[in-house]
C-alpha positions in Angstrom: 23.2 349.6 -138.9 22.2 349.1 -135.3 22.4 351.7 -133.1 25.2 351.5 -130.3 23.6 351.1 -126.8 26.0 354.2 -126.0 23.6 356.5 -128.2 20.7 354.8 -126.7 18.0 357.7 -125.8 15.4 356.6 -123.1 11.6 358.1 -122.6 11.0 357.7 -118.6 7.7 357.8 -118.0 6.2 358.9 -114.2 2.6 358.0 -114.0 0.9 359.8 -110.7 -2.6 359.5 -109.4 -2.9 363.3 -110.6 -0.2 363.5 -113.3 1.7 361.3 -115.8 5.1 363.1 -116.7 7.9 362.4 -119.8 11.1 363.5 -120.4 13.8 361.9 -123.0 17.4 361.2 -121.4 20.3 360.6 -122.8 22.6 357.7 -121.9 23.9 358.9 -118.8 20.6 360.1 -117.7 20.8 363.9 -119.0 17.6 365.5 -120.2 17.8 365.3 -123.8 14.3 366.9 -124.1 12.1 369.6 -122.0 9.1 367.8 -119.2 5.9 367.5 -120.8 2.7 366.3 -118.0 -0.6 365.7 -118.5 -3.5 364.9 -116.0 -3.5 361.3 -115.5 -7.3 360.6 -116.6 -10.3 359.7 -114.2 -11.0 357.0 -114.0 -7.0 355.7 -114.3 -7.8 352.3 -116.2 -4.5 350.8 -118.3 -6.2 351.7 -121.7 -7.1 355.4 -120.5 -3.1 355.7 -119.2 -1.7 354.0 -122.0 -3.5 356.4 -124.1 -2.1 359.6 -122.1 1.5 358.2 -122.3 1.1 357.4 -126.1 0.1 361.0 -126.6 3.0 362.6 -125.0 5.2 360.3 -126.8 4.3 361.0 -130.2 6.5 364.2 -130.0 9.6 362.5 -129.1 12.4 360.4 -130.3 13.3 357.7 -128.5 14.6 354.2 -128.7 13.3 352.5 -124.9 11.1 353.4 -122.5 11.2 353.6 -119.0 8.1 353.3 -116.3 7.4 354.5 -112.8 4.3 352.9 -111.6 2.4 354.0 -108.3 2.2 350.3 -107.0 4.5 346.8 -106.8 5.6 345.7 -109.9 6.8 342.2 -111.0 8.6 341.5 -113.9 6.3 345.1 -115.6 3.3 343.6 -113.9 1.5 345.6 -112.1 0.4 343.6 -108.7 -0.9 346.9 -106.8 -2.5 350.0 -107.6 -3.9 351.7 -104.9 -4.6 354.7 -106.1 -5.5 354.4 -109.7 -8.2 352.1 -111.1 -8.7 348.3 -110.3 -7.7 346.8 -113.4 -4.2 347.4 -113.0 -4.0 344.8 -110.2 -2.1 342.3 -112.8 -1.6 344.0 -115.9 1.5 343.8 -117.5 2.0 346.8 -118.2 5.2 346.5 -120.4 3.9 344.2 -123.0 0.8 346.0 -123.5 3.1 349.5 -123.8 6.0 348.1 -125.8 3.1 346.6 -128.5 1.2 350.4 -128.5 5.3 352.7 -128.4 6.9 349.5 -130.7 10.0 349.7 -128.1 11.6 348.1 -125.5 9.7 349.1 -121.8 10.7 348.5 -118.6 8.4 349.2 -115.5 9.4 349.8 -111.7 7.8 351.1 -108.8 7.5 354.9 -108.9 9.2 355.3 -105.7 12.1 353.3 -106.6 12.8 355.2 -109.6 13.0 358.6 -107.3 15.1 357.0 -104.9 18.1 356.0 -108.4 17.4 359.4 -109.2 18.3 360.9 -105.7 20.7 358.6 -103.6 24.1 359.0 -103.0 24.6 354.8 -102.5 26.2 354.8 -99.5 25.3 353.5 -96.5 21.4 353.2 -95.4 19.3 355.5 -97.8 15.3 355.7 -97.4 13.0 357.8 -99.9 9.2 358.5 -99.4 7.3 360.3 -102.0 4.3 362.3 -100.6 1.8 363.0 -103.4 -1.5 361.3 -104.5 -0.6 358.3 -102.0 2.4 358.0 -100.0 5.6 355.6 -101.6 9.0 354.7 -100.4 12.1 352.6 -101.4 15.2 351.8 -99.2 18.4 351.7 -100.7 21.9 349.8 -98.5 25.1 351.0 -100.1 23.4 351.6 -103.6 21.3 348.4 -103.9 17.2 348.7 -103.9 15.5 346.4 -101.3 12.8 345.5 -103.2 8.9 345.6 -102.5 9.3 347.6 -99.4 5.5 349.7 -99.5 5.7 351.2 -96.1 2.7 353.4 -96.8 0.9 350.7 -96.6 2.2 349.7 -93.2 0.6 351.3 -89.8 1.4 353.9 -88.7 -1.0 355.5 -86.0 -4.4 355.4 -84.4 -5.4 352.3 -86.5 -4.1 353.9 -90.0 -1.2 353.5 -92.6 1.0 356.3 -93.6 -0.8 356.8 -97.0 -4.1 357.3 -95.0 -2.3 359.7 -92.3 -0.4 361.5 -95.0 -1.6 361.2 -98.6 -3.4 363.8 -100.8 -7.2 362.9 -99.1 -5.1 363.7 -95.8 -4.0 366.6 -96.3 -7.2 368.2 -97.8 -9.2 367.0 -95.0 -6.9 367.6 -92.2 -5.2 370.8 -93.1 -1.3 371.6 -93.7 -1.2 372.0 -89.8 -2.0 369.1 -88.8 -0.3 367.0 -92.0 2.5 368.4 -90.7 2.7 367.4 -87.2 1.7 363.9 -88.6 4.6 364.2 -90.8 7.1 364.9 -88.3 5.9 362.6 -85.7 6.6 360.2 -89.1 9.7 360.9 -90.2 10.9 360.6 -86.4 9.4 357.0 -86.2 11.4 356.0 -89.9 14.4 357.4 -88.4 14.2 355.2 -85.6 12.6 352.0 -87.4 15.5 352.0 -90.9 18.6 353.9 -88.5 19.3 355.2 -92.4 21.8 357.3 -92.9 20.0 360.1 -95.2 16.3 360.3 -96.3 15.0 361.7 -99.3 11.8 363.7 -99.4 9.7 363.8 -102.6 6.4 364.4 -104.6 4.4 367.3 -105.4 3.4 367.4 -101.6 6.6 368.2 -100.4 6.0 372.4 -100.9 3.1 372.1 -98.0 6.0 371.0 -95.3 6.4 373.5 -92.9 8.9 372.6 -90.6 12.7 372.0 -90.3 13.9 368.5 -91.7 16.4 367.0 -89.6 20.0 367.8 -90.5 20.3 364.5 -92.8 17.4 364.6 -94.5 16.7 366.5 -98.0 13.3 367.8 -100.3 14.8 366.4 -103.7 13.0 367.8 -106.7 10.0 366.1 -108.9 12.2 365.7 -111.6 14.0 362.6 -109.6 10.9 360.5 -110.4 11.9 361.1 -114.5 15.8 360.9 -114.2 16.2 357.5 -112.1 14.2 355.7 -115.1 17.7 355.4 -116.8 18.6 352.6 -113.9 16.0 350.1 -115.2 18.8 349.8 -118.3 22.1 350.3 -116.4 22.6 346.2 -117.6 22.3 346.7 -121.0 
């Protein structure tokens, strides 16, 4: 007998330029299982990633899976990957996965998946991630615009947002100055999207130092795991 989508239990899968994360979730997007991480290997090629994810799956039950990937992804192509290895820049990611798990996977841009996990849907709704690299997603009333990749945009002195603010940043910079950077950043989104709420996330989030304004939150890592249930909300 086929089992009813309504019973249908998801893996969602976060892979990081430091960690790759699973959880199992039920159909509503409950944690049905406890997080399990492991550090995503150097260097970050498919194979070695595939490898990591496989591993943490063999301990759970699961009937799909569901994939946030650092980088724009097109139909589980991967068309970016700025901070893992090279040969990700047009993998697809989902075949090669679904032949290794033997389920269903569905792949989406890391960011994008924290943002289903965190959003309220209404009105004008941005998410950044600060971590390895920096990501976003913007969400109007609910509904993703896709491909958006503002870390990669400029920000200042000749540099994007990722180069200003991500991981290498930070450790050469300091928390000081990360911050100010930060805050001089989250004042120029305000003014560039007019959202209504951003959503702060990543492991990177614990370094900031100052007060957020009043309609902007720190949502927990956890977001980048729970929004993976979206990728199957047609089913």
């Amino acid at each position: 007998m086929n089992q009813s989508v309504s019973s249908m239990l998801t893996l969602a899968v976060d892979i990081g330029g430091s960690g790759t994360k699973v959880i199992v979730l039920d159909e509503e997007g409950n944690p049905k299982s406890d997080r399990s991480r492991q550090k995503t290997p150097q260097p970050a090629t498919p194979e070695a990633v595939i490898k990591t994810i496989v591993t943490l799956a063999e301990s759970e039950t699961f009937d799909r899976v569901a994939v946030g990937f650092p980088g724009v992804i097109h139909h589980g192509v991967t068309k970016t990957a700025v901070n893992l290895d090279d040969s990700w820049i047009g993998f697809d990611l989902a075949t090669a996965l679904s032949d290794k798990l033997k389920k269903p996977v569905r792949v989406a841009n890391d960011a994008d998946i924290q943002g289903w996990g965190a959003i309220e849907g209404i009105g004008v709704e941005l998410v950044i991630t600060l971590g390895t690299g920096f990501g976003s997603a913007l969400f109007v009333n609910g509904k993703l615009v896709p491909n958006l990749e503002m870390g990669h945009h400029p920000f200042r002195k000749g540099e994007t947002y990722e180069e200003q603010l991500g991981r290498e940043a930070l450790d050469k910079e300091g928390k000081k100055k990360w911050n100010t950077r930060l805050e001089k950043a989250i004042a120029n989104l305000e003014h560039l999207f007019n959202y209504d709420r951003l959503y702060i996330g990543g492991g990177e989030t614990k370094k900031i130092e100052f007060e957020l304004p009043s309609n902007a939150k720190i949502v927990p890592n956890v977001a980048g795991l729970l929004g993976g249930i979206k990728l199957f909300v047609d089913d």
